[in-house]
DSSP file (Angstrom, degrees, kcal/mol; ACC not computed):
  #  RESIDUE AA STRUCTURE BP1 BP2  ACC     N-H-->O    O-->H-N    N-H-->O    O-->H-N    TCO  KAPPA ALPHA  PHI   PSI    X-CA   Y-CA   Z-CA
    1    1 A X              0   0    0      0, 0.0     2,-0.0     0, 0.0     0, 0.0   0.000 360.0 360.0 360.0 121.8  112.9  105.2   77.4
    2    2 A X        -     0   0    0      1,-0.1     2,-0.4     2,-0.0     0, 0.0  -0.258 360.0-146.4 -47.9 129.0  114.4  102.7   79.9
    3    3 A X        -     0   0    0     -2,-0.0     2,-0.7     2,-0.0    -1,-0.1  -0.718  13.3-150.6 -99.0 169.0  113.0  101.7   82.7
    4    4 A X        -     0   0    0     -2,-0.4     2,-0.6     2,-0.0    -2,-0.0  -0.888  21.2-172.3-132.6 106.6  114.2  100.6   86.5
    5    5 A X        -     0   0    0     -2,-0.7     2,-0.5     2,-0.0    -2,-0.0  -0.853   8.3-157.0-100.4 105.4  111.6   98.1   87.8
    6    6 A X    >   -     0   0    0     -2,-0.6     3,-1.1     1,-0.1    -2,-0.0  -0.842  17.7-136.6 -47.8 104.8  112.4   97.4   91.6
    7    7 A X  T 3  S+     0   0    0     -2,-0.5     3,-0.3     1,-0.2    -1,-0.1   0.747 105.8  46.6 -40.4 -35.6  110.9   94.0   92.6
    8    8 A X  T 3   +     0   0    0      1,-0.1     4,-0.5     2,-0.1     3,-0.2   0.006  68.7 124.1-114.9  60.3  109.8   95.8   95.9
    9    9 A X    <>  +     0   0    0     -3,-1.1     4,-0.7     2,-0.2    -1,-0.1   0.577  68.8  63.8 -50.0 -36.6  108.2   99.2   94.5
   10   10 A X  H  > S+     0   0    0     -3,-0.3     4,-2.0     1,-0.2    -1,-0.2   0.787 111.4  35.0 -58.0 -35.3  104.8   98.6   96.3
   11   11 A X  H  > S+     0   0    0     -3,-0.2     4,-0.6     1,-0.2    -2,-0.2   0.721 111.3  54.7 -96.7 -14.9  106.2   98.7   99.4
   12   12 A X  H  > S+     0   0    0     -4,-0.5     4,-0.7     2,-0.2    -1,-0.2   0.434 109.9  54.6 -84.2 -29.9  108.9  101.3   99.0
   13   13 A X  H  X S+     0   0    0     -4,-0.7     4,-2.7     2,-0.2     5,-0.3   0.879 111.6  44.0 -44.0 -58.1  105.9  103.6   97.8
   14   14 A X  H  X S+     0   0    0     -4,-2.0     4,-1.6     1,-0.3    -2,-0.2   0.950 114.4  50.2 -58.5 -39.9  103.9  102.8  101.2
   15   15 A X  H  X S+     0   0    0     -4,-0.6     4,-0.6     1,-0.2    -1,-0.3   0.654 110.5  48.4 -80.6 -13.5  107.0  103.3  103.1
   16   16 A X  H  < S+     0   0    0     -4,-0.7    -1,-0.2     2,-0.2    -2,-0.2   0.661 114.3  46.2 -88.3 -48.8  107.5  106.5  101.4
   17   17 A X  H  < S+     0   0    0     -4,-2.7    -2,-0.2     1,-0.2    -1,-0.2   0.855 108.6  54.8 -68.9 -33.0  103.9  107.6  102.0
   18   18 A X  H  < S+     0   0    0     -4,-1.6    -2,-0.2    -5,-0.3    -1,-0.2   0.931  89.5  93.3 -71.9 -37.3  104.0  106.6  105.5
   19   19 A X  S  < S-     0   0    0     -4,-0.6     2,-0.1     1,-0.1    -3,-0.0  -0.108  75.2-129.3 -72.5 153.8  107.3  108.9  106.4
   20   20 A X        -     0   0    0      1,-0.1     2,-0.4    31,-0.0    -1,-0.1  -0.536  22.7 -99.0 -93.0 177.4  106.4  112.2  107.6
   21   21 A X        -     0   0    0     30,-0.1     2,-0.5    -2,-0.1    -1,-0.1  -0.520  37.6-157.9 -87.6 142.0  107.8  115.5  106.2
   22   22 A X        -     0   0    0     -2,-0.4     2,-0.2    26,-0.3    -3,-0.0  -0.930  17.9-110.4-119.6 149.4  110.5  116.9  108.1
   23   23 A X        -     0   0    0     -2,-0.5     2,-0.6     1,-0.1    29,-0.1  -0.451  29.0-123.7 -55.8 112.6  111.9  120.7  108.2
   24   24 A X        -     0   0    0     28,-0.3     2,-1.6    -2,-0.2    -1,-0.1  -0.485  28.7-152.7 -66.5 116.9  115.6  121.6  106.5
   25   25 A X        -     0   0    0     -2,-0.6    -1,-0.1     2,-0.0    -2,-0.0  -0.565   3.1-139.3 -87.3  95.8  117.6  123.2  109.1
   26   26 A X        -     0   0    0     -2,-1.6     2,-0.3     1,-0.1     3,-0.1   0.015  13.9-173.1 -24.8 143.2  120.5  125.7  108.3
   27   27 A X     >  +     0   0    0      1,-0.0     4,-1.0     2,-0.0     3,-0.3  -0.690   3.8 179.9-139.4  80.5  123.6  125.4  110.2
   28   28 A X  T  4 S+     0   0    0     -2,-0.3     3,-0.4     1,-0.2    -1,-0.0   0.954  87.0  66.2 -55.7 -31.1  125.4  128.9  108.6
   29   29 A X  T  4 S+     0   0    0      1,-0.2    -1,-0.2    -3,-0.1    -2,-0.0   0.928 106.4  41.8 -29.0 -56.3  128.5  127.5  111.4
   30   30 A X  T  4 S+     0   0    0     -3,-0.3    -1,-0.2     2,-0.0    -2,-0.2   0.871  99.3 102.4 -51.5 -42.7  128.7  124.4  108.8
   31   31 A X     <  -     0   0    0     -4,-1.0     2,-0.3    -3,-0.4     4,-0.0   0.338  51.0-172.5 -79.0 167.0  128.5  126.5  105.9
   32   32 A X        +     0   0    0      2,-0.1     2,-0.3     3,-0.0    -1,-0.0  -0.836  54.5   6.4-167.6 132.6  131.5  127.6  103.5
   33   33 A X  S    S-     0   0    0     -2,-0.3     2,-0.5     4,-0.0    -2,-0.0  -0.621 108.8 -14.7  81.3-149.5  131.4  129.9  101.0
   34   34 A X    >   -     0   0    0     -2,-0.3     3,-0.7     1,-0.2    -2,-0.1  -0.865  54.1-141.2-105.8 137.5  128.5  132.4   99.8
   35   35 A X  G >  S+     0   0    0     -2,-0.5     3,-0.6     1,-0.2    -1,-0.2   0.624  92.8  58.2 -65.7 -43.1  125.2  131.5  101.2
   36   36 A X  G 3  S+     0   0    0      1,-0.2    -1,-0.2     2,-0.1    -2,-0.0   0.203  74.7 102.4 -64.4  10.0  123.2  132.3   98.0
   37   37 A X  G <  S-     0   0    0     -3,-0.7    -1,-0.2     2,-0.2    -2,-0.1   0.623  84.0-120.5-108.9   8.2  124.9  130.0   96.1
   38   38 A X    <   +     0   0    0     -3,-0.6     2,-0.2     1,-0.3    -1,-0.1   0.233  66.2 113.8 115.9 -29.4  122.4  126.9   95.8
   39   39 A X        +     0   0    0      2,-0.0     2,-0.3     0, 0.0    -1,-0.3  -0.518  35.1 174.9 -94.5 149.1  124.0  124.2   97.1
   40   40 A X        -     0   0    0     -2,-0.2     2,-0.3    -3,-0.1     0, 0.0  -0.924  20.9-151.1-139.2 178.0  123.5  122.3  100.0
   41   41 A X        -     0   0    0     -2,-0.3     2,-0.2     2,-0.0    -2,-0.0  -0.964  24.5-157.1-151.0 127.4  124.8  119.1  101.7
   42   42 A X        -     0   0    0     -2,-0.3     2,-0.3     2,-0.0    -2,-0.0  -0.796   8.5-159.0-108.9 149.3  122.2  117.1  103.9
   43   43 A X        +     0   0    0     -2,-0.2     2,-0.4     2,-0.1    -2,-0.0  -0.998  44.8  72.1 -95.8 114.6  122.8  115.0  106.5
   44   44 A X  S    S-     0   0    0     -2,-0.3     2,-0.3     4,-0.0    -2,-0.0  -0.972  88.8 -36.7 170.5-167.0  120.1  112.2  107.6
   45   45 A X    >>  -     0   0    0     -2,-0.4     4,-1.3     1,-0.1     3,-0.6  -0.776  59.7-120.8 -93.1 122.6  118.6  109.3  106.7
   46   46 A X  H 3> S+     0   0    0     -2,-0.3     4,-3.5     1,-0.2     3,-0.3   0.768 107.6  51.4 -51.4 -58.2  118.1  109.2  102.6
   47   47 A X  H 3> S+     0   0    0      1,-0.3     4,-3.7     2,-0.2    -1,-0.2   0.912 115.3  45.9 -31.9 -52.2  113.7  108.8  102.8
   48   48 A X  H <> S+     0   0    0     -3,-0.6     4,-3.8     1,-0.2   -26,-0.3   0.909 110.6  49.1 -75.8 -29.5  113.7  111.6  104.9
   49   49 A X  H  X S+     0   0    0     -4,-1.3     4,-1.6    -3,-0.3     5,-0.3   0.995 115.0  44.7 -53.4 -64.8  116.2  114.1  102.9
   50   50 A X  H >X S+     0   0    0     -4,-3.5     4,-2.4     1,-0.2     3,-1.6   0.937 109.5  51.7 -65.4 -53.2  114.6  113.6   99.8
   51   51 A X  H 3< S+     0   0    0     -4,-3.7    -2,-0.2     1,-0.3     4,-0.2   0.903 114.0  55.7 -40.9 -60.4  110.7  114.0  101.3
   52   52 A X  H >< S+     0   0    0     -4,-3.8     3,-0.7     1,-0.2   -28,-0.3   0.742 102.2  50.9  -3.4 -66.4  112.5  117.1  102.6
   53   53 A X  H XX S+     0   0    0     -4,-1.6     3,-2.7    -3,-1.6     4,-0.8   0.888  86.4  87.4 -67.1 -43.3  113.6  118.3   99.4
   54   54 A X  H 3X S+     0   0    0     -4,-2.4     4,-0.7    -5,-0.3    -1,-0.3   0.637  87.2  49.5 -25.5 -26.7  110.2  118.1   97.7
   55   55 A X  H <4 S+     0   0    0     -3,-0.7    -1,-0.3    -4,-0.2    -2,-0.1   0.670 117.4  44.7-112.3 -11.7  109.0  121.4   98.6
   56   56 A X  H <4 S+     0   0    0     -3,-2.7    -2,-0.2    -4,-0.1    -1,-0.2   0.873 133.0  15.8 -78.2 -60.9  112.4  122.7   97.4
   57   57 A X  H >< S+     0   0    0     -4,-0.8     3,-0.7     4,-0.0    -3,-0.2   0.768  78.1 151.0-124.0 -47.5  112.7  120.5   93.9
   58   58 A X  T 3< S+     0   0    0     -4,-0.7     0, 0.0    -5,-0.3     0, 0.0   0.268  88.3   4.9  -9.8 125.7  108.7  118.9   92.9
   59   59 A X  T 3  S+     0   0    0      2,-0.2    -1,-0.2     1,-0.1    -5,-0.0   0.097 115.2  80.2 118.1  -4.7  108.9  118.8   89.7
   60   60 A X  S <  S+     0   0    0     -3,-0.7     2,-0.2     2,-0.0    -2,-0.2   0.841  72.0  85.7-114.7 -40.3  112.7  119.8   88.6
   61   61 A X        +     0   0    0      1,-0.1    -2,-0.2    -4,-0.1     3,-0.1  -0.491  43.0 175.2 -51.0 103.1  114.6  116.6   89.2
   62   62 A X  S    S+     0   0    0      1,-0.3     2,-0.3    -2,-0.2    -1,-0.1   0.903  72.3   9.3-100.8 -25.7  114.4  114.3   86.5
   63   63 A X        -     0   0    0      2,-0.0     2,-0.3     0, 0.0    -1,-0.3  -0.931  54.2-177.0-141.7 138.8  117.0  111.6   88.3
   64   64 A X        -     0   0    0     -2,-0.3     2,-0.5    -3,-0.1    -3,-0.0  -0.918  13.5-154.5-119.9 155.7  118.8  111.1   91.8
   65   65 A X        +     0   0    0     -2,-0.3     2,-0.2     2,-0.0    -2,-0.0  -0.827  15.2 177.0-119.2 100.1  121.1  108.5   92.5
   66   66 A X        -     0   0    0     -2,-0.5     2,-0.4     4,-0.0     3,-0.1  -0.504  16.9-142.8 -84.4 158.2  121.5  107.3   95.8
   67   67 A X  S    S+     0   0    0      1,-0.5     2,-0.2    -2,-0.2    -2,-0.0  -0.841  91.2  34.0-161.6 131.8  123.7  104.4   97.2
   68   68 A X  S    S-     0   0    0     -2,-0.4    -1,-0.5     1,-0.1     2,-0.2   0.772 105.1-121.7 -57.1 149.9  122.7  102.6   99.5
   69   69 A X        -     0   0    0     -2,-0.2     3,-0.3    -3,-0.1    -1,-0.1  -0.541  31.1-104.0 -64.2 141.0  119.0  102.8   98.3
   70   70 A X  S    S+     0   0    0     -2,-0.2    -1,-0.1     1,-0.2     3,-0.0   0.164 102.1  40.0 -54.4 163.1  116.8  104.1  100.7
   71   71 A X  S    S+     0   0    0      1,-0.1     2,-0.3    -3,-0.1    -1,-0.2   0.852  80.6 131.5  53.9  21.7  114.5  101.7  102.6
   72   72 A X        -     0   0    0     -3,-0.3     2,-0.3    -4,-0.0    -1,-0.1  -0.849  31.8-178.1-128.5  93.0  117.1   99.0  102.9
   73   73 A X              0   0    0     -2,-0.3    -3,-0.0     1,-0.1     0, 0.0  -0.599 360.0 360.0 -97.5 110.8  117.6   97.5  106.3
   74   74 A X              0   0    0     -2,-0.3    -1,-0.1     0, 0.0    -2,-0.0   0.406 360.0 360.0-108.6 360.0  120.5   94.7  106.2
């Protein structure tokens, strides 16, 4: 199976470890359509979204594709 080797993985790990978890808030105001129906759309900063989702996803997710990659300061 391919892999996708980052030249800075160590450090995107640490920074990963380092982020704390933060709480998903509902906004039903936002919302459209029926509430049960799975989907969501997050706003934030990428790190934090996905550490978010973990307690949601661990373990179900085999790939996400983000753009811009997370942890990339320009």
């Amino acid at each position: 199976m391919p892999t996708l080797r980052c030249l800075t993985r160590e450090n995107d790990v640490r920074a990963a470890e380092n982020m704390p978890y933060r709480l998903i808030e509902k906004m039903p105001e936002l919302g459209y359509g029926a509430c049960d129906a799975g989907n969501m759309l997050i706003q934030g900063e990428n790190l934090e979204a996905l550490k978010a989702l973990l307690p949601y996803c661990a373990g179900q997710v085999k790939c996400v594709y983000i753009d811009p990659l997370f942890n990339q300061w320009y």
